[in-house]
C-alpha positions, 0 to 999 in steps of 0.5 A: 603490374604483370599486366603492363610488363606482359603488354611490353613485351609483347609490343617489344616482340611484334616490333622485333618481328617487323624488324625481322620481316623488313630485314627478310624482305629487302635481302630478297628484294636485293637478290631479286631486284636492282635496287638504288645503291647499286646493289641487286644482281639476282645471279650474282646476289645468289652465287655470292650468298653461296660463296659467304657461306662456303668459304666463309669460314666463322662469318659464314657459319654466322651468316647461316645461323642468322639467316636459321633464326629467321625460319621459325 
């Protein structure tokens, strides 16, 4: 039984991870590259990551400890 509840939570972590990475990714491709939708200012994708967490306030301050978590 500890065996299955140990093989779940490990294909449960892998798949958070992937998440994880596909989030990563397309927030970068997003400052990086016009992307369809419109959205993708390389300049303007960083002065307004900047801008969110200066003058944020709480959604700022969310924002950073979001994007901390991703670090490990």
């Amino acid at each position: 039984m500890k065996n299955a509840a140990a093989m779940i939570n490990d294909a449960a972590g892998a798949l958070v991870g992937l998440i994880k990475g596909l989030i990563v990714a397309s927030v970068f491709a997003g400052i990086l590259f016009t992307l369809p939708g419109g959205w993708g200012n390389p300049i303007g994708g960083i002065v307004s990551l900047v801008n969110a967490f200066m003058g944020g306030g709480l959604a700022g301050l969310l924002a950073l400890l979001v994007f901390a978590s991703f670090i490990k």
